[in-house]
C-alpha positions as CSV (number, residue, x, y, z in Angstrom):
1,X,293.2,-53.5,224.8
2,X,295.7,-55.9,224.2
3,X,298.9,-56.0,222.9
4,X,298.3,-57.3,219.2
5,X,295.4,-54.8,219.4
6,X,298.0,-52.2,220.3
7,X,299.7,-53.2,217.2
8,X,296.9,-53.2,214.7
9,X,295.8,-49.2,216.1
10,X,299.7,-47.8,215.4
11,X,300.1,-49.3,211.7
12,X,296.6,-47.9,211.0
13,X,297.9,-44.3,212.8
14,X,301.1,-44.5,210.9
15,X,299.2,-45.4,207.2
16,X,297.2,-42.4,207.8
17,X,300.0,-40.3,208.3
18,X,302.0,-41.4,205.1
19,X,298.7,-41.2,203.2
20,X,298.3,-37.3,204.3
21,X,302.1,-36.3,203.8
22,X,301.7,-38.0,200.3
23,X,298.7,-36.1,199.1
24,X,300.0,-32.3,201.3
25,X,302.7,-33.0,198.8
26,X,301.0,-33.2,195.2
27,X,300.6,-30.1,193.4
28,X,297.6,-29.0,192.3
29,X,296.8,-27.5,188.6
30,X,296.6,-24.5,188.2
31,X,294.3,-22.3,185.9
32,X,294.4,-19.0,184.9
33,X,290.6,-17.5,183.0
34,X,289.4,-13.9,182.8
35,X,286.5,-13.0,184.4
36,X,283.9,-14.3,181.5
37,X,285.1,-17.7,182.1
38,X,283.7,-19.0,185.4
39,X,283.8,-22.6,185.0
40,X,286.7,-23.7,187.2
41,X,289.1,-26.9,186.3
42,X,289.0,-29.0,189.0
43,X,292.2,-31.5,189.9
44,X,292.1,-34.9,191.5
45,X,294.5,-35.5,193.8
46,X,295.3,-39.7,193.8
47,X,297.4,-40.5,197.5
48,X,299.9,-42.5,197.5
49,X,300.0,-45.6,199.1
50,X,302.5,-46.5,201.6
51,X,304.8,-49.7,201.6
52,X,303.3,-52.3,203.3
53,X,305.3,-55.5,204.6
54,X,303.4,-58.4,202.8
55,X,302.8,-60.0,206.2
56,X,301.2,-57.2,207.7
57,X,297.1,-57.6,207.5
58,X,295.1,-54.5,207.2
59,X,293.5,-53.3,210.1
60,X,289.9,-53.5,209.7
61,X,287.7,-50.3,209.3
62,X,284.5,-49.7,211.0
63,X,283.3,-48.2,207.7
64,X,283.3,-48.6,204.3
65,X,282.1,-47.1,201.3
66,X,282.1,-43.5,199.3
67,X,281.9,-41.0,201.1
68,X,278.1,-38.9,200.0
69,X,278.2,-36.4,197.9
70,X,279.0,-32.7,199.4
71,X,275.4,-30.9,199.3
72,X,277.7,-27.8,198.5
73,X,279.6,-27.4,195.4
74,X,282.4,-25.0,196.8
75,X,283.1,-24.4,193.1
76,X,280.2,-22.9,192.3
77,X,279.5,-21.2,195.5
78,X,280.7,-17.2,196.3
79,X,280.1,-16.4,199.6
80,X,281.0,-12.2,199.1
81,X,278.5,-12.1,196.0
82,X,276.0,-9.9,197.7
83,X,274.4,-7.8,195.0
84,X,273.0,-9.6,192.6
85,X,273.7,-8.3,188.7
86,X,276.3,-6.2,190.1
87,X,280.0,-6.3,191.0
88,X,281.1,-6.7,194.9
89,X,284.4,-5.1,195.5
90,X,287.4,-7.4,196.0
91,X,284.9,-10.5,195.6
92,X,287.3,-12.9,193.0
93,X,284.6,-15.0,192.4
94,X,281.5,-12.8,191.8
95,X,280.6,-13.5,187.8
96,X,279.3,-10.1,187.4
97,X,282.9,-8.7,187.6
98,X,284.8,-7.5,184.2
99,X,288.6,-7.5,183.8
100,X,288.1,-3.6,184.2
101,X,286.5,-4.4,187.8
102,X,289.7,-6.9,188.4
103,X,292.1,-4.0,187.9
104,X,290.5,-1.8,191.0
105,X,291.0,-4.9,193.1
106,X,293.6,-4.9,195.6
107,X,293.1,-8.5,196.8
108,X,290.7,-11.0,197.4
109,X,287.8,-10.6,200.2
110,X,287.7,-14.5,200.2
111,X,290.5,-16.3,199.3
112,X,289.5,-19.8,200.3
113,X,285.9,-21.0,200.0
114,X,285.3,-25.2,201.6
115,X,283.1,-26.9,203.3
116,X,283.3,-28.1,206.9
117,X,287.0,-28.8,208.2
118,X,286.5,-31.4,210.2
119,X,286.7,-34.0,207.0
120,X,290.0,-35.8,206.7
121,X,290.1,-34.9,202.8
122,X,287.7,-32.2,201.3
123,X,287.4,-29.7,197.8
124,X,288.6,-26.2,198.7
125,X,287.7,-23.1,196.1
126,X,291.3,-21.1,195.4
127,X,290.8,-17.6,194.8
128,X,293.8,-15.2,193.8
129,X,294.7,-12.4,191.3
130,X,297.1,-11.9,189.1
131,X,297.7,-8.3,188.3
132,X,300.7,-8.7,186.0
133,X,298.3,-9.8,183.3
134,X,296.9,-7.1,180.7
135,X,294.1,-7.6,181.2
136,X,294.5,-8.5,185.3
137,X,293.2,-12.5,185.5
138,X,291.6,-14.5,188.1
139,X,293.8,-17.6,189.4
140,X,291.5,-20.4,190.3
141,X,292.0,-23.8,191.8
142,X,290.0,-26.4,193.3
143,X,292.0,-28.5,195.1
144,X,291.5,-31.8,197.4
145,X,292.4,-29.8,201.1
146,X,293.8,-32.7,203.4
147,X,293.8,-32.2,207.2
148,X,296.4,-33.8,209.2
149,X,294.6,-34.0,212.2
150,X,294.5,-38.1,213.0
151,X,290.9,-37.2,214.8
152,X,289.4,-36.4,211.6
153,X,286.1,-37.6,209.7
154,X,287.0,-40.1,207.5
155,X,283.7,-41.2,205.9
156,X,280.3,-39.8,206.7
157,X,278.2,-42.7,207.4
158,X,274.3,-40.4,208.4
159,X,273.3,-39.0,205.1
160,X,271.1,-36.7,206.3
161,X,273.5,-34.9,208.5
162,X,274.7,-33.3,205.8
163,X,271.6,-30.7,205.0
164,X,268.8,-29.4,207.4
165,X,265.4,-31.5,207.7
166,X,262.5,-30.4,206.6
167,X,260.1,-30.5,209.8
168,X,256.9,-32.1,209.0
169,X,254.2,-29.6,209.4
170,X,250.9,-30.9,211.7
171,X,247.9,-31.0,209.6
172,X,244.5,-32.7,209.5
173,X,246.1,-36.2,207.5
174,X,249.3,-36.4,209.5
175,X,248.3,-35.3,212.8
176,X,247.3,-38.7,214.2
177,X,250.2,-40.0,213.1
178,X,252.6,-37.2,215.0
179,X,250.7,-38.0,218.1
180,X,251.5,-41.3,218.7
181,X,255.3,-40.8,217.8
182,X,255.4,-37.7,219.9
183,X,255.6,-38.6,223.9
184,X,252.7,-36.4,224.7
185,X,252.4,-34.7,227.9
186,X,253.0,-36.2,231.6
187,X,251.5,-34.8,234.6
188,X,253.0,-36.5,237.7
189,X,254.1,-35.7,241.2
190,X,257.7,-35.1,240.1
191,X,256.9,-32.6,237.2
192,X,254.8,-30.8,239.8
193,X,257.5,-30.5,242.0
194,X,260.1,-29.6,239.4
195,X,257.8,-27.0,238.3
196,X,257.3,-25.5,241.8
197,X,260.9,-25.2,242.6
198,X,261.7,-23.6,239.6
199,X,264.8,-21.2,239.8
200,X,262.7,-18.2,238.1
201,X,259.8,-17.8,240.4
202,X,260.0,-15.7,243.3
203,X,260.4,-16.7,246.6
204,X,256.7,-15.7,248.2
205,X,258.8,-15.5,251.8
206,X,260.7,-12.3,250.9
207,X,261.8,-9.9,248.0
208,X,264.9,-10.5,246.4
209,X,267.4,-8.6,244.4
210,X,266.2,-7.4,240.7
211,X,262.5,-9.2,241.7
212,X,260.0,-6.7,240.3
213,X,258.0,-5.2,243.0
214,X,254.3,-6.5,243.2
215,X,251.2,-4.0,244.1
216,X,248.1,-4.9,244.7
217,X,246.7,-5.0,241.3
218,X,249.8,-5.5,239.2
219,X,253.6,-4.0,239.8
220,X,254.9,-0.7,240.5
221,X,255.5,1.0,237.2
222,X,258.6,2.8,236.6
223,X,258.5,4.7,233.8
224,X,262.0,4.6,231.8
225,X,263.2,4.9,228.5
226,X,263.8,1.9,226.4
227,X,264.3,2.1,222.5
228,X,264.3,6.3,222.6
229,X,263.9,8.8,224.9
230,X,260.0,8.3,225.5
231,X,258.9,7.0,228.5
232,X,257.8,3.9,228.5
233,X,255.5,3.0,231.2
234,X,255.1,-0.8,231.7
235,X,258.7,-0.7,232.9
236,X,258.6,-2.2,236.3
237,X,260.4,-1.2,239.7
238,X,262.7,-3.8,241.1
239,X,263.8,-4.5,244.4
240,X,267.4,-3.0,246.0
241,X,268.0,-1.4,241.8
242,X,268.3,1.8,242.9
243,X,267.4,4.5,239.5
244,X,267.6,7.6,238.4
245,X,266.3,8.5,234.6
246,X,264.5,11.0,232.3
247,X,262.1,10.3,229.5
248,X,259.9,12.7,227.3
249,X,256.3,12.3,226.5
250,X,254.5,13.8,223.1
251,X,251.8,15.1,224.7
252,X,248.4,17.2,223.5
253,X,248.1,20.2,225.9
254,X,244.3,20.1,225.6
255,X,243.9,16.4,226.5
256,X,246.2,16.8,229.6
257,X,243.6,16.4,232.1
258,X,242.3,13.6,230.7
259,X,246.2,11.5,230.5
260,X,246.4,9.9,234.1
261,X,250.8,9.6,233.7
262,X,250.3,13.5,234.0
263,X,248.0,12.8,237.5
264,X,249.3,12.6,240.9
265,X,247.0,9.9,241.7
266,X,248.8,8.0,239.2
267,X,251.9,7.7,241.2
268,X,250.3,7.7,244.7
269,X,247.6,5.1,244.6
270,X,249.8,2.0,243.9
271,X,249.5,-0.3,247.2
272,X,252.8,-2.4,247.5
273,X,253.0,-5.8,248.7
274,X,255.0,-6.5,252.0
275,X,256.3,-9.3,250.4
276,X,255.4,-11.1,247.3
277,X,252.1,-13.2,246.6
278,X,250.6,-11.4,250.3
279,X,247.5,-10.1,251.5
280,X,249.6,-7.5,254.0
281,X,249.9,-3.6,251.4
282,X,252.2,-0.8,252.0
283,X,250.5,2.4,251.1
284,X,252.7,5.1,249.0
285,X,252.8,7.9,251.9
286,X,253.1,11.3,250.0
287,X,256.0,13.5,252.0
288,X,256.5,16.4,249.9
289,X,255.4,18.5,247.4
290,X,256.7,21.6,245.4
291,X,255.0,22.9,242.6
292,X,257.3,25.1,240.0
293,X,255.7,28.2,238.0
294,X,256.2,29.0,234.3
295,X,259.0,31.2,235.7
296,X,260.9,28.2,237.5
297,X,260.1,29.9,241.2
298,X,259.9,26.6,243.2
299,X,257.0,26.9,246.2
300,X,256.8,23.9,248.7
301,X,253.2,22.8,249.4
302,X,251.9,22.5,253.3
303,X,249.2,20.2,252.0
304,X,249.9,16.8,250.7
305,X,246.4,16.2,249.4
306,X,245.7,14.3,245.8
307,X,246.1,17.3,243.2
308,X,244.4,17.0,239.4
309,X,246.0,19.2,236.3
310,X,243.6,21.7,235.4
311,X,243.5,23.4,232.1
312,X,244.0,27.0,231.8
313,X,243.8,29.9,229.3
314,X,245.4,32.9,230.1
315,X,244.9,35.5,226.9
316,X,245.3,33.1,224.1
317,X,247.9,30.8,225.7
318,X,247.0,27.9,227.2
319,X,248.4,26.3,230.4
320,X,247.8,23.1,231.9
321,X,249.1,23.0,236.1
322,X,249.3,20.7,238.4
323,X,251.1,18.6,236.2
324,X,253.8,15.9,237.1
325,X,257.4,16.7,236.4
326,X,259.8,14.6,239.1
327,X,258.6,11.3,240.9
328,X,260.8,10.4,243.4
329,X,260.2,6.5,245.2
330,X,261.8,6.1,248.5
331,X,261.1,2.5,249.7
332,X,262.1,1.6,253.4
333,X,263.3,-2.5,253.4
334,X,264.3,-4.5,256.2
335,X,266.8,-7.2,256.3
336,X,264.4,-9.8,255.8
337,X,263.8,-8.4,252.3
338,X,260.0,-7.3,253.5
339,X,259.4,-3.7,252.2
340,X,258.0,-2.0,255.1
341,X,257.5,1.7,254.4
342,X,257.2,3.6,250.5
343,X,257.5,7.5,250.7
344,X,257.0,9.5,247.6
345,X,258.1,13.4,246.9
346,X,256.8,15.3,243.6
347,X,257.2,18.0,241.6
348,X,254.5,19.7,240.0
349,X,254.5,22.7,237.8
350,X,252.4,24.6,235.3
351,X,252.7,23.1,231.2
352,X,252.7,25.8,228.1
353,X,252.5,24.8,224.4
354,X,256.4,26.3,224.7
355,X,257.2,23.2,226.7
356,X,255.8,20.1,224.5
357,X,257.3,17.4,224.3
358,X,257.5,17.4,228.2
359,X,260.1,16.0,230.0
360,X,260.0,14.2,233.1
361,X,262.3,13.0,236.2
362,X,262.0,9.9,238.1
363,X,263.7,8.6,240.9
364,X,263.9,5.4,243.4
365,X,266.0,4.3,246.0
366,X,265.8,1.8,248.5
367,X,266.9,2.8,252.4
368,X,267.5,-0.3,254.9
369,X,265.6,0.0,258.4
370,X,267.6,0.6,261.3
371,X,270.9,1.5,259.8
372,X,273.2,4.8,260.2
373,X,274.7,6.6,256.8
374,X,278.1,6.1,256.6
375,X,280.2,8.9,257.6
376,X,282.6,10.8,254.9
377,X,285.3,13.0,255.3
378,X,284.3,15.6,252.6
379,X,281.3,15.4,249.6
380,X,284.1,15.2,247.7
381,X,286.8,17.8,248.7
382,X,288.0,16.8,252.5
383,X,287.2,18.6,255.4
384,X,290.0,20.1,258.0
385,X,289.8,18.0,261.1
386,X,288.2,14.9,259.8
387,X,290.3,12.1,259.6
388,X,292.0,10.6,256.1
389,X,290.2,7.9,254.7
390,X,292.6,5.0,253.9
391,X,293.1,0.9,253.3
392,X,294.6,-1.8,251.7
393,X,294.4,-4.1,248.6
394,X,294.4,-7.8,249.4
395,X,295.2,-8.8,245.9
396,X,295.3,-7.0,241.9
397,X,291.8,-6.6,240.8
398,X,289.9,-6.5,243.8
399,X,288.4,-2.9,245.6
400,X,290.0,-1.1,248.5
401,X,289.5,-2.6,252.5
402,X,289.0,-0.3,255.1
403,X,288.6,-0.5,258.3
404,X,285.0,0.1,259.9
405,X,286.5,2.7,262.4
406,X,287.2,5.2,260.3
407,X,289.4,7.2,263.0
408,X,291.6,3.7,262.7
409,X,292.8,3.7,258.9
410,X,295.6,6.1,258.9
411,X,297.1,6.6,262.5
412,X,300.1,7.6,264.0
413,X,302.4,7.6,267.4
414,X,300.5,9.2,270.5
415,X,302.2,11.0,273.2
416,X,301.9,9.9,276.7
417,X,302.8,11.6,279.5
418,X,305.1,8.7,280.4
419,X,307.0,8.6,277.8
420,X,307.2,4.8,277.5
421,X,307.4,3.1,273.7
422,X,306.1,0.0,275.1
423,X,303.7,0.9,277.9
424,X,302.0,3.3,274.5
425,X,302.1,0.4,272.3
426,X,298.4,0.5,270.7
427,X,297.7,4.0,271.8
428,X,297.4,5.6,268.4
429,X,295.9,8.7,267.0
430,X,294.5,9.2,263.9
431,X,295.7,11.3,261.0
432,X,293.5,14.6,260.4
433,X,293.4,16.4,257.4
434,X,295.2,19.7,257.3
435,X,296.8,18.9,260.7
436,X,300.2,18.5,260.9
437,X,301.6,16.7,263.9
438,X,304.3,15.6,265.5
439,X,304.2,12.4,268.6
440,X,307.2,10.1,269.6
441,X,308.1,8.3,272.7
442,X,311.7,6.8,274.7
443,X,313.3,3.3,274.2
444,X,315.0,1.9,276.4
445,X,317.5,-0.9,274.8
446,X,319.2,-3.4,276.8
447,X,321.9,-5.8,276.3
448,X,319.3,-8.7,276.9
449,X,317.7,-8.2,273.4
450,X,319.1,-8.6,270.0
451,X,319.5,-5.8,267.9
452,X,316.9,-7.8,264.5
453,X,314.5,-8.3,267.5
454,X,314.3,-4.4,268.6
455,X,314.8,-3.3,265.3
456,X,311.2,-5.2,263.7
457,X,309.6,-4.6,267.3
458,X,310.2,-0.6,266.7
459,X,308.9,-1.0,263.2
460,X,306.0,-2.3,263.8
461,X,305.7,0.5,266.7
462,X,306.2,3.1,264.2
463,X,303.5,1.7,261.4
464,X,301.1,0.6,263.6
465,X,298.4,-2.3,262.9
466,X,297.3,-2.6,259.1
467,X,299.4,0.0,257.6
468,X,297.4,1.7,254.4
469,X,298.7,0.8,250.6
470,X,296.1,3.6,249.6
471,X,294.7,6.7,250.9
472,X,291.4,8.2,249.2
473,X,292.0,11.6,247.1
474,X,288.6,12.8,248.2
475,X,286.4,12.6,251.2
476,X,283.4,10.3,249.3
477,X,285.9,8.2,247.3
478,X,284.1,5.0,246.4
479,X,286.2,1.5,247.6
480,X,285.4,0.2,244.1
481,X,287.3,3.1,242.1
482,X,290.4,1.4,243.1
483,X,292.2,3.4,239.5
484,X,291.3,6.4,241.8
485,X,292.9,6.2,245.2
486,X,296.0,7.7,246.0
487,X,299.4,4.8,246.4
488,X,301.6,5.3,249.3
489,X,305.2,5.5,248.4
490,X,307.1,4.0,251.5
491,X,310.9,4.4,251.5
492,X,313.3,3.6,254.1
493,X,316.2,5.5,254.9
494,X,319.2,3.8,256.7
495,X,322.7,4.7,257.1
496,X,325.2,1.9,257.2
497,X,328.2,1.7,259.8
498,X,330.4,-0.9,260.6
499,X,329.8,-2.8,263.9
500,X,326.6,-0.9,264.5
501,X,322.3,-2.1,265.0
502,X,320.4,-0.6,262.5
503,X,317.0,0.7,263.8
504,X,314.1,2.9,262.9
505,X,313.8,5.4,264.6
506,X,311.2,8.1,263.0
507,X,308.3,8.1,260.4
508,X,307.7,10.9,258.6
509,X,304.5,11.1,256.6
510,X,304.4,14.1,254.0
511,X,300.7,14.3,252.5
512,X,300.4,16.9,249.4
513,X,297.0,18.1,248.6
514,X,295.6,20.8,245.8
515,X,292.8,23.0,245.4
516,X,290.4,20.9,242.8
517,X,287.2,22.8,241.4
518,X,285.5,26.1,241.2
519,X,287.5,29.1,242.6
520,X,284.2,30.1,243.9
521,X,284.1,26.9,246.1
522,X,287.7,25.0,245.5
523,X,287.8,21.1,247.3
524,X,290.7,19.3,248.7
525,X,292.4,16.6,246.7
526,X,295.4,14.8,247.7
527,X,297.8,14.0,245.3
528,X,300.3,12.4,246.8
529,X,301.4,10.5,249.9
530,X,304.9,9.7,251.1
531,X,306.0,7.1,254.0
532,X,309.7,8.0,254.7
533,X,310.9,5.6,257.6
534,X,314.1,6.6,259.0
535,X,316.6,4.6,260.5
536,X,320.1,5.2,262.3
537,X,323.2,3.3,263.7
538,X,324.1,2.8,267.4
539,X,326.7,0.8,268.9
540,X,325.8,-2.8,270.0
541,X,324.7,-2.6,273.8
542,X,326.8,-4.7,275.9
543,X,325.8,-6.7,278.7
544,X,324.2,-4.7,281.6
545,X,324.2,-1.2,279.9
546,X,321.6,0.3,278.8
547,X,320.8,2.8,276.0
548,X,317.1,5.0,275.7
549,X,316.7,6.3,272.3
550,X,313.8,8.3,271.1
551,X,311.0,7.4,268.3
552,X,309.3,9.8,266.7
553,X,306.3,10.1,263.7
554,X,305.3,13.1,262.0
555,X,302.9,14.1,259.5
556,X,303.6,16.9,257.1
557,X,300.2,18.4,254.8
558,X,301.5,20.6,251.9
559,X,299.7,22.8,249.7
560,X,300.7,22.1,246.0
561,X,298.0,24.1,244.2
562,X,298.7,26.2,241.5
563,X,298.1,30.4,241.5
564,X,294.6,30.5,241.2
565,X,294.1,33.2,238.0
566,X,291.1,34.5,236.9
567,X,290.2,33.9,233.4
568,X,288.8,37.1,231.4
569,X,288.2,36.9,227.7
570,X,290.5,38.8,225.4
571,X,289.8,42.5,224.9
572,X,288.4,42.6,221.4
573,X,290.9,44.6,218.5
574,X,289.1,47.5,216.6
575,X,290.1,47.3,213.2
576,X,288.0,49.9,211.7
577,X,288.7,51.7,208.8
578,X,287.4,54.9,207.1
579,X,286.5,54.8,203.5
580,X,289.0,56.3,201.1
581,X,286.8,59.5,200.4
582,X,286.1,60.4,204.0
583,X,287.2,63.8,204.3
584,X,286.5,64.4,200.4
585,X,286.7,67.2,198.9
586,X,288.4,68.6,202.0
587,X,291.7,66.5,201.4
């Protein structure tokens, strides 16, 4: 763009802008009507026209013309008028609403009814009340709304943009005719390919996460409750999503031999695919079985054989056994995503009319091949002797690190037999719960080393590699539950003399814990956990002295629980009283 069209495109921005601070200023008139008036009184705005220089040229506009008529008259539209015949509470503009509606009012649901904002000038509806009235009035005005923004629609050039567009409906006359404007469909080597790598479809190499697992007839079904708490049993089993839900069924007691999601067979005949869209099955291998009694006595079956309910009648009740109350899935994967093993356990039990609607259990979880359980410290309350489970929080919002050796996350000093900080630089050992201990070791200090050199050498000494932010307040803390874990306050101690090298010379790590639970079976919980790193003064070391000083780390479990008392329920009061004519005619 050049420079005189430079010129031309800031007088048109600058005409604009006197044209909308003329017409922000104009003031609108104003009516006042009770409610059995509804016809409003609209007001034309006119904007004035700024000063031109008479040899300044207009700038040329792209368009030209009236703008089309609104398809909505925002004078006669009420947006809050949803019961028709009736009056809609605080809705100023609803015409079924008397002046004795107007005085319950407290203000207007919808004070400003317009049309789209993005037009440079358009009519807004005014809605207000005035309750000083007797009887209270409605305020309307219908003004010309200007927006100021310079990146506004001036004129509206595509008529049709203004209403939706009736589609035309195929039919025997017209159906030709949409057939040779439509593009019709095109089968070609790209569409064939863009339709084989679609994201959606599974990869046939291997399972992946949330891909519903294929059997050989269909999926495995994992019945689950969707809209209520009936099960729903098209509900299919996905890969690595491990579940755990209950559902009910409305079921007739004498048709239960004949409803197969009541069968064993029913959740042990499924054949899974190794992987999906193969010829190679995984049988369901059944491991376990434990039938329950009408009394809830649980009795573990030695035979793993395919078991059908039976319908019984004992007296005039009728029971139906052998019927299926927990399903639980346990699907062996390897790291390929190939599902290589499916085990099943079930619980069976005997069915009475006193138990309909029945509820059942099911479970599935998936188990990676060649791979160890990861060790805890406690399920939940920690165990004396095993070691504190601790890490760090690389940034706000993320989960807790830990280290994989979990005799590694929370470590102290360990004593040699030498004695020697530096030749037992490495040589930790690891924090136990319930086990306090004490470690340190002798450094020597020479006049060959500066004193800020010694001072962060010690401290790392003392700390270690990776010192913990967090510690975990029970044994199976999750990493995720970040809210949960335990901070560790660190505080430094140091004593300030005159002439002297400041170093650390002891950690001391208090760790307070509480009884947390049943008193029938209390678990540990820390609470809190206190770094306290000491330091002291000694004299600068001149040249060829030397000076051995000892370091030292502690750590320090305290019992904070509360007295454990027994709860009993209050004695109850007697308040009984004899009648007035007890001991008549004796008194």
């Amino acid at each position: 763009m050049g420079l005189r069209g430079l010129l031309h495109l800031l007088l048109v921005l600058l005409d604009c802008w006197a044209s909308v601070s003329a017409q922000a200023g104009a003031t609108p008139v104003v009516t006042m009507e009770d409610l059995n008036s509804t016809e409003p009184a609209p007001t034309t705005l006119r904007p004035a026209l700024s000063p031109r220089p008479p040899e300044t040229s207009r700038a040329p506009r792209p368009f030209s013309g009236p703008r089309p008529t609104p398809v909505t008259d925002v004078a006669a539209l009420c947006v809050c008028d949803l019961s028709p015949e009736n009056c809609d509470v605080n809705c100023c503009c609803d015409p079924d609403c008397s002046s004795t509606d107007f005085s319950i009012f407290s203000a207007c649901s919808i004070p400003v009814v317009m049309g789209d904002s993005q037009f440079c000038s358009q009519k807004a509806a005014i809605y207000s009340l005035n309750f000083t009235a007797d009887p209270p009035q409605r305020i309307f005005k219908l003004v010309e709304q200007i927006n100021p923004s310079i990146f506004c629609i001036h004129i509206t050039n595509y008529k049709p943009a203004l209403s939706f567009i009736n589609p035309e409906v195929p039919d025997e006359n017209n159906f030709d005719k949409l057939m040779k404007t439509s593009d019709g469909f095109s089968l070609n080597a790209e569409s064939d390919a863009s339709f084989t790598d679609k994201p959606d479809a599974p990869n046939s190499a291997k399972y992946e996460y949330g891909v519903c697992l294929q059997t050989s007839d269909s999926f495995l079904r994992f019945p689950s409750p969707l809209t209520s708490s009936l099960c729903s049993d098209n509900n299919p089993a996905a890969f690595l999503v491990n579940q755990a839900v209950k559902c009910t069924r409305s079921i007739s007691l004498e048709q239960c031999e004949e409803i197969e999601t009541l069968s064993m067979a029913y959740y042990s005949s499924p054949k899974i695919l190794r992987v999906p869209n193969s010829g190679t099955k995984v049988p369901i291998t059944v491991q376990s079985i434990v039938f329950r009694s009408l009394n809830k006595t649980l009795t573990r079956l030695e035979d793993t054989d395919v078991l059908r309910q039976v319908l019984v009648e004992t007296g005039q009740v009728q029971v139906c056994t052998n019927v299926v109350l927990e399903v639980k899935y346990s699907l062996t994967y390897t790291d390929a995503g190939e599902v290589v093993q499916a085990d099943l356990s079930l619980l069976l039990g005997a069915v009475s009319s006193a138990m309909v609607p029945l509820q059942q259990k099911f479970e599935i979880y998936f188990i990676q091949q060649n791979t160890k359980p990861v060790p805890l410290s406690g399920n939940p309350g920690y165990v004396v002797g095993l070691p504190l489970a601790a890490g760090f929080q690389p940034q706000k919002g993320s989960g807790i690190i830990q280290s994989t050796n979990r005799y590694g996350q929370l470590t102290i000093l360990r004593s040699t037999t030498e004695q020697d900080c530096l030749a037992a630089e490495g040589i930790r050992t690891p924090v136990l719960f319930g086990y306090s201990m004490q470690s340190g070791c002798k450094l020597r200090l020479t006049g060959a080393v500066t004193c800020r050199l010694v001072a962060q050498k010690v401290k790392s000494l003392l700390k270690g590699q990776g010192f913990p932010d967090y510690v975990a307040p029970f044994g199976n803390s999750r990493a995720q539950d970040v809210l949960d874990w335990v901070p560790v306050h660190f505080i430094t101690q140091t004593s300030h003399v005159k002439d002297s090298c400041q170093l650390p010379v002891a950690l001391a790590i208090e760790v307070k814990w509480t009884k947390y639970g049943s008193l029938l079976n209390p678990q540990a919980k820390i609470v809190n956990v206190t770094a306290n790193l000491i330091s002291s003064s000694f004299p600068e070391t001149s040249s060829g002295n030397e000076r051995t000083i000892l370091i030292s780390t502690a750590v320090t479990f305290v019992d904070v629980s509360a007295p454990a008392e027994a709860g009993f329920r209050a004695r109850p009061a007697i308040n009984a009283r004899l009648p007035f004519n007890f001991f008549f005619p004796f008194v």
